[in-house]
C-alpha positions as CSV (number, residue, x, y, z in Angstrom):
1,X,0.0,0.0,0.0
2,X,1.3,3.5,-1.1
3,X,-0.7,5.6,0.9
4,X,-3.9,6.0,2.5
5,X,-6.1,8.2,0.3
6,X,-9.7,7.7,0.1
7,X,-12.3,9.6,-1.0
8,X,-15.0,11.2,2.2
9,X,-19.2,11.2,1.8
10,X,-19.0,14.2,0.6
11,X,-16.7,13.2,-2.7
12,X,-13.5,15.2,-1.0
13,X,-10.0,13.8,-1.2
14,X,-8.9,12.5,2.4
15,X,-5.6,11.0,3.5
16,X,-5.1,9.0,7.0
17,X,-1.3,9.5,8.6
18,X,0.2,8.2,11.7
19,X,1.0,10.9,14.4
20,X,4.5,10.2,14.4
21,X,4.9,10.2,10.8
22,X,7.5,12.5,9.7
23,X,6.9,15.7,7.7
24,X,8.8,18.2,5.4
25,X,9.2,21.3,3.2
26,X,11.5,21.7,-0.2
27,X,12.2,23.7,-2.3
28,X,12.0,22.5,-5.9
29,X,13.2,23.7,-9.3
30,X,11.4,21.8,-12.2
31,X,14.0,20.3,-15.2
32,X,12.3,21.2,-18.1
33,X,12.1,25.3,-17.1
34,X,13.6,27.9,-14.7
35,X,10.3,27.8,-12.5
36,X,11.0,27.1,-8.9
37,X,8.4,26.6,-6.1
38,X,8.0,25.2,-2.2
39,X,6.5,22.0,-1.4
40,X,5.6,20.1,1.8
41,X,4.5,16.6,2.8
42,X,4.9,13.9,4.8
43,X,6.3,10.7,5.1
44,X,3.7,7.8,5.2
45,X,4.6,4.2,5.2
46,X,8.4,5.1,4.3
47,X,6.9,6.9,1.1
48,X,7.1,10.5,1.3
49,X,3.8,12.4,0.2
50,X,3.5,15.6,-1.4
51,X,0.3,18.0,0.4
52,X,0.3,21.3,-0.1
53,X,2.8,23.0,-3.4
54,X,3.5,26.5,-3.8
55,X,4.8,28.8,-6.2
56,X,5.0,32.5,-7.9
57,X,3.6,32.8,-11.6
58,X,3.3,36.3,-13.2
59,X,-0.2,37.0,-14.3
60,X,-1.4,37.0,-18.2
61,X,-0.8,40.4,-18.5
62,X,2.0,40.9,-17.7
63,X,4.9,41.5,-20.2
64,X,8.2,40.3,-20.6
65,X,9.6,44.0,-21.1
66,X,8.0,45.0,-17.5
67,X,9.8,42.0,-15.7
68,X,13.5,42.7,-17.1
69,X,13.4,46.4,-16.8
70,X,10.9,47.0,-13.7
71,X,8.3,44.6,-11.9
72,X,5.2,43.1,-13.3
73,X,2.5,41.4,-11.2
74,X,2.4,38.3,-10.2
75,X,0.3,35.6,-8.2
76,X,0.5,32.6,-6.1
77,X,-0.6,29.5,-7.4
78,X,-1.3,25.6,-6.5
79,X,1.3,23.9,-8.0
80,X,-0.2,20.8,-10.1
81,X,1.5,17.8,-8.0
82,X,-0.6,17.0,-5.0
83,X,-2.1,13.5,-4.2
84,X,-4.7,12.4,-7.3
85,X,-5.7,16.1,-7.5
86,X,-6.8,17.3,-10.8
87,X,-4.2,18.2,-13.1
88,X,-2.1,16.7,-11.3
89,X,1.0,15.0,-13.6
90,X,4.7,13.8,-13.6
91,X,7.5,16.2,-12.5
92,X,11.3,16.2,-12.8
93,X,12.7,18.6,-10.6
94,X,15.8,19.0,-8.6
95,X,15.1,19.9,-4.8
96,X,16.3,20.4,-1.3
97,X,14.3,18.9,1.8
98,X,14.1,19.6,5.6
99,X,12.3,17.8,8.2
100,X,9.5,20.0,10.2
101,X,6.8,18.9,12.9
102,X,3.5,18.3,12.2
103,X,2.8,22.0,14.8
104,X,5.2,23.5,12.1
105,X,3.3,22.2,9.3
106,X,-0.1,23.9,10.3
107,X,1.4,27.1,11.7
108,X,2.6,27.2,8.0
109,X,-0.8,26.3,6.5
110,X,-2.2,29.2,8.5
111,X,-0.2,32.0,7.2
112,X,-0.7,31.1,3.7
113,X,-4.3,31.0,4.4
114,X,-4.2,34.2,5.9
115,X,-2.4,35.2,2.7
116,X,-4.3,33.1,0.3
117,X,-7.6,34.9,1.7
118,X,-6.0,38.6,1.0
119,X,-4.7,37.5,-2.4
120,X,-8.6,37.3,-3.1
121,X,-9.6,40.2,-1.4
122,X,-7.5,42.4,-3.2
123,X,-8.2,41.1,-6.5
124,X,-5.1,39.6,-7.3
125,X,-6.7,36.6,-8.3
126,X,-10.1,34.8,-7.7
127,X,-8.6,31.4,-6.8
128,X,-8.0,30.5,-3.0
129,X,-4.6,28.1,-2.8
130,X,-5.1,24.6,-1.7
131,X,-3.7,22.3,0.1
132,X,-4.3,18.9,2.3
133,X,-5.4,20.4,6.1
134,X,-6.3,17.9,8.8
135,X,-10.0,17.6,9.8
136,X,-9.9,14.9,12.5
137,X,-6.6,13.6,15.0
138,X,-6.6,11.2,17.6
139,X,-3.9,9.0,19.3
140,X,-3.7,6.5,16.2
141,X,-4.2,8.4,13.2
142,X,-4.5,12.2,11.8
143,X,-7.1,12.2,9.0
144,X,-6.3,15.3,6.1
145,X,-9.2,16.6,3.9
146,X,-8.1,18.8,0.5
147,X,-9.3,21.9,1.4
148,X,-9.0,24.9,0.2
149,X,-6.6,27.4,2.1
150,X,-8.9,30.0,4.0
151,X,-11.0,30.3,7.0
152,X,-8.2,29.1,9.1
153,X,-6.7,31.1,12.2
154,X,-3.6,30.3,13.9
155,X,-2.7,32.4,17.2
156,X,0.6,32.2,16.2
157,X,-0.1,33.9,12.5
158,X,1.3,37.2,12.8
159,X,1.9,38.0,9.0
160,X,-1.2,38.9,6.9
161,X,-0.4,39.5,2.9
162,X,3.2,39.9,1.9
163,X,3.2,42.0,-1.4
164,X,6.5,40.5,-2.5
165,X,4.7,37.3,-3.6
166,X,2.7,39.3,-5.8
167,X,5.1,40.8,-7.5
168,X,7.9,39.4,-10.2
169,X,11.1,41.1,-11.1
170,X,14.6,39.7,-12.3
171,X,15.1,40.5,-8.5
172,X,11.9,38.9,-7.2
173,X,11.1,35.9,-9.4
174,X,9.7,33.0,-8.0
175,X,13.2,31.4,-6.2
176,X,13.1,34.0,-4.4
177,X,9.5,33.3,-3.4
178,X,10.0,30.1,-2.8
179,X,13.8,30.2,-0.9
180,X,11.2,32.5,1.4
181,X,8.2,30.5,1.7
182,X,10.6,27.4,2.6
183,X,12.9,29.2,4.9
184,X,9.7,30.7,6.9
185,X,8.1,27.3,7.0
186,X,11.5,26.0,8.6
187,X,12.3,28.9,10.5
188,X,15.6,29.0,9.0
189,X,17.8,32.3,8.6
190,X,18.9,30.5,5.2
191,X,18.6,27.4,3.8
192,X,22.3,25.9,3.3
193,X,24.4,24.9,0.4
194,X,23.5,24.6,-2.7
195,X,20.4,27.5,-2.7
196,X,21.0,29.7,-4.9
197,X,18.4,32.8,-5.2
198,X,19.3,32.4,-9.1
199,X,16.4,30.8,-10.6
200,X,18.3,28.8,-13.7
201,X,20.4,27.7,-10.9
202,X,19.8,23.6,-10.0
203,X,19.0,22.6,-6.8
204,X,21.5,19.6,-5.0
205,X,19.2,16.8,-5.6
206,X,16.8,15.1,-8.2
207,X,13.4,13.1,-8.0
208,X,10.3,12.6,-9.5
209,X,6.8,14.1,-8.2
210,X,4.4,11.8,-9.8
211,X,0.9,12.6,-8.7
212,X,1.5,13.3,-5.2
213,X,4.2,10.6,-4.9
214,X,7.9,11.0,-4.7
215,X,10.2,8.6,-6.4
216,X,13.8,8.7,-6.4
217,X,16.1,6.2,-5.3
218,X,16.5,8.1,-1.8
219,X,15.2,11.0,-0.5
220,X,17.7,13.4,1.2
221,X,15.6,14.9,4.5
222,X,18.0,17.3,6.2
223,X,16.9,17.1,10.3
224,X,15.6,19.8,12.3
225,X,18.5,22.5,12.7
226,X,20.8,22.8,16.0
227,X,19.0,26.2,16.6
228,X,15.8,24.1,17.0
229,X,16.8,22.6,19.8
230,X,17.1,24.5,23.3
231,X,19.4,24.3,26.5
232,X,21.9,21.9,24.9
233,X,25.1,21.6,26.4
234,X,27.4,24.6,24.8
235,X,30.1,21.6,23.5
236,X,27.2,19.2,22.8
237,X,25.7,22.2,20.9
238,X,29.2,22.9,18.9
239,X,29.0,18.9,17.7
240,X,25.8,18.8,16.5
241,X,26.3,22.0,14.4
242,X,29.2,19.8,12.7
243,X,27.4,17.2,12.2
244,X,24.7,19.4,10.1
245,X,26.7,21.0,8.4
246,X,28.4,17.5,7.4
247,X,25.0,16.2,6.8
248,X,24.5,19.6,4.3
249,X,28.0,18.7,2.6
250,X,27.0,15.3,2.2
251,X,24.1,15.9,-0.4
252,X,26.2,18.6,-2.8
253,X,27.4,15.5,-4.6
254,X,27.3,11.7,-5.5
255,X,23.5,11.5,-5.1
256,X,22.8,8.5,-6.7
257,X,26.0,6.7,-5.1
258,X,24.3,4.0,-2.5
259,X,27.3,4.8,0.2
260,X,25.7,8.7,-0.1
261,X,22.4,7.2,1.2
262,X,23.7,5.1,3.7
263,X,26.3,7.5,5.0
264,X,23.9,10.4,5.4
265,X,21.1,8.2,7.1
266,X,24.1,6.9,9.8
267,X,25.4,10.3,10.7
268,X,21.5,12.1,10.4
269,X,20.9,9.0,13.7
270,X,23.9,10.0,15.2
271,X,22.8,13.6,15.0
272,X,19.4,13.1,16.0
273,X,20.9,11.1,19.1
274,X,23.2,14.1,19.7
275,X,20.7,16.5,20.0
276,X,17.8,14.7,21.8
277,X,19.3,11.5,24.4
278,X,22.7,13.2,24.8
279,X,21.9,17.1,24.5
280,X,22.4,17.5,28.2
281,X,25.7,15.2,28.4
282,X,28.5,15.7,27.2
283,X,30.9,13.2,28.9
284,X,28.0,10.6,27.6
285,X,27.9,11.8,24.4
286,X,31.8,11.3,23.2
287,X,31.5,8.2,25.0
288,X,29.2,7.1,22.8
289,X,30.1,8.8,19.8
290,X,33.7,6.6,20.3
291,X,31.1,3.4,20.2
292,X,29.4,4.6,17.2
293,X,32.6,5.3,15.2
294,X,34.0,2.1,15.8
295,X,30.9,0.5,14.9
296,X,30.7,2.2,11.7
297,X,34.5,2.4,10.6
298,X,33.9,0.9,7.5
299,X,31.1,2.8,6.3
300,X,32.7,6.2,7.3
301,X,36.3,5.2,5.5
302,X,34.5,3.9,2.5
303,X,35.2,6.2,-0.3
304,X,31.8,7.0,-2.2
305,X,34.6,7.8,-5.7
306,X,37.5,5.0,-6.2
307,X,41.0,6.9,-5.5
308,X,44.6,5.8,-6.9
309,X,45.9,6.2,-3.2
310,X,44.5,5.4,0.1
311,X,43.1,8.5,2.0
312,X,41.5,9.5,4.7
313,X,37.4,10.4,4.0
314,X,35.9,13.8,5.1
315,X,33.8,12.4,7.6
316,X,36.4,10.3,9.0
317,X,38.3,13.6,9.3
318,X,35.7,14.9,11.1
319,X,35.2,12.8,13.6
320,X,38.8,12.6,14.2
321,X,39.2,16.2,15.2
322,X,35.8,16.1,17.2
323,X,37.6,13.3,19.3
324,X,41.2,15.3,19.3
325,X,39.7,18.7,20.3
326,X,37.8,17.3,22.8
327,X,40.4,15.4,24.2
328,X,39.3,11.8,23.8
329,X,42.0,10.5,21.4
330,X,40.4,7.8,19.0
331,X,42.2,4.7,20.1
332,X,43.9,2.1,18.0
């Protein structure tokens, strides 16, 4: 079983996801033309979901001429790839993701709501975005309804309409719409390597959104940031921030290498160990960081490109001067 859509009583579009199911936010750039936009999802029975896509068009009228030489309106639109939605069709596009909660995901449904309704208001357009919200939650399962994105409040929605997403410029085209709507959903100051606000610019990975349904050999979800996490130990707190930034290294290259995969998924559990069971102990933590290396030696030292000489990998590095500056030598 893919997924758990199923169509309501009332003919709507429904979707039932575990509580602890995992979700996320990219940012995508499609392969067949510069347009970027922001997605988000979740990850249901290990196959991760697109619900809700975002992104900046610039409306019939306006010219080409206006958009090189000063700024032309423009208007947010559902992007076609949501689950069995209408219009919905196959997608190549290059993308970066990040891991968010499921509070994260509604907060972020609420402001574009919020903005969705003033987009209509104010004549922009006279479509509402869209997106999958969820109707019903209980201890087993969350149940999301496609609904369309208005009449929904959020106490923590502080920002109404933001005019920049209605606008479209060479300096405001729809990367930098969607490096905004991503970075807000994430609460990110930026959103790493490989982000370029240039919108011919690729993103670091590839896959497939086909009707809802990611496909790619393995999806890349960067973890919640060291920032997200509060009174870590200061040292603990300096780890984890190389471990991310490993983690964000990792992705830049050799995608479809399987060592890439199984590399990033053994240092992203490390690093979610680092900042949740060890985030108060330090001692504890390159204790067990020792353990883990030597468990995983071989992975770590494998080279994911064959080399005429025999050198040391960048994550071995790493962990070798994590060990050295914090005085725990690695033994052997």
């Amino acid at each position: 079983m893919k997924h758990s859509l199923f169509t309501d009583s009332n003919g709507k579009f429904s979707l039932k996801i575990k509580p602890d199911d995992k979700f996320f936010v990219a940012i995508c750039k499609r392969k067949d033309n510069p347009h970027s936009f922001s997605c988000l999802g979740v990850i249901h029975n290990n196959i991760p979901l697109v619900l809700a896509g975002f992104g900046k068009y610039k409306k019939k009228n306006a010219t080409r001429c206006e958009m090189a030489f000063w700024q032309a309106e423009g208007v947010m639109y559902d992007e076609s790839i949501l689950l069995n939605t209408s219009g919905a069709y196959l997608q190549d596009v290059s993308y970066k993701a990040f891991e968010i909660d499921y509070e994260s995901y509604k907060r972020h449904m609420a402001e574009m709501a919020t903005f969705s309704s003033e987009q209509v208001k104010r004549n922009v357009t006279s479509k509402y975005l869209s997106a999958f919200q969820p109707v019903e939650e209980n201890e087993d399962e969350i149940i999301f309804q496609h609904r369309f994105l208005r009449d929904l409040s959020s106490p923590d929605t502080k920002e109404g309409f933001k005019p920049d997403y209605c606008e479209i410029s060479q300096r405001n085209t729809c990367r930098h719409t969607a490096v905004d709507i991503t970075r807000r959903a994430t609460l990110l100051d930026n959103l790493g390597k490989g982000v370029s606000r240039f919108f011919f610019r690729r993103l670091p990975l590839s896959m497939r959104l086909n009707e809802g349904l990611v496909e790619t050999d393995h999806f890349f979800l960067l973890p919640p940031p060291p920032n997200a996490f509060t009174n870590m130990h200061p040292k603990t707190l300096a780890i984890a921030k190389r471990l991310y930034s490993r983690l964000d290294e990792m992705i830049q290259i050799g995608e479809k290498n399987p060592i890439t995969g199984d590399k990033f998924e053994a240092i992203k559990q490390l690093y979610n160990e680092t900042t949740q069971e060890y985030a108060c102990d330090y001692p504890k933590l390159i204790d067990h960081i020792e353990d883990w290396l030597t468990d995983k030696r071989e992975l770590i030292g494998t080279h994911r490109n064959a080399h005429w000489f025999q050198t040391t990998t960048a994550s071995t590095k790493m962990f070798n001067e994590i060990l050295n500056e914090y005085n725990k030598p690695r033994s052997g």
